[in-house]
Residue, then its C-alpha position, 0 to 999 in steps of 0.5 A: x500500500x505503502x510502495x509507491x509513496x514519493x516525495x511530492x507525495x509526502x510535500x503535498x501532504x505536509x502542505x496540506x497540514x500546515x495549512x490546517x494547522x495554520x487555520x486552525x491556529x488563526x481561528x482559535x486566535x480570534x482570526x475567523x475570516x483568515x483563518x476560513x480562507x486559509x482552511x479552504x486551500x487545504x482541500x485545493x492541495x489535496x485535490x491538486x496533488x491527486x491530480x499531478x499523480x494521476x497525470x504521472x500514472x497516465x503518463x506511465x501507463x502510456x510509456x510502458x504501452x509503447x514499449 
C-alpha cells in the first residue's frame, strides 16, 4: 500500500497540514475570516496533488504501452 509513496507525495501532504494547522491556529486566535480562507486551500492541495499523480500514472501507463 505503502510502495509507491514519493516525495511530492509526502510535500503535498505536509502542505496540506500546515495549512490546517495554520487555520486552525488563526481561528482559535480570534482570526475567523483568515483563518476560513486559509482552511479552504487545504482541500485545493489535496485535490491538486491527486491530480499531478494521476497525470504521472497516465503518463506511465502510456510509456510502458509503447514499449
Amino acid at each position: 500500500m505503502f510502495k509507491k509513496i514519493s516525495i511530492y507525495d509526502i510535500l503535498f501532504f505536509l502542505a496540506a497540514l500546515f495549512s490546517l494547522l495554520y487555520s486552525e491556529a488563526l481561528y482559535f486566535l480570534g482570526h475567523k475570516q483568515d483563518a476560513t480562507f486559509m482552511g479552504l486551500w487545504v482541500p485545493s492541495i489535496l485535490g491538486f496533488g491527486i491530480y499531478i499523480k494521476l497525470i504521472s500514472k497516465e503518463k506511465d501507463r502510456k510509456s510502458t504501452r509503447l514499449n
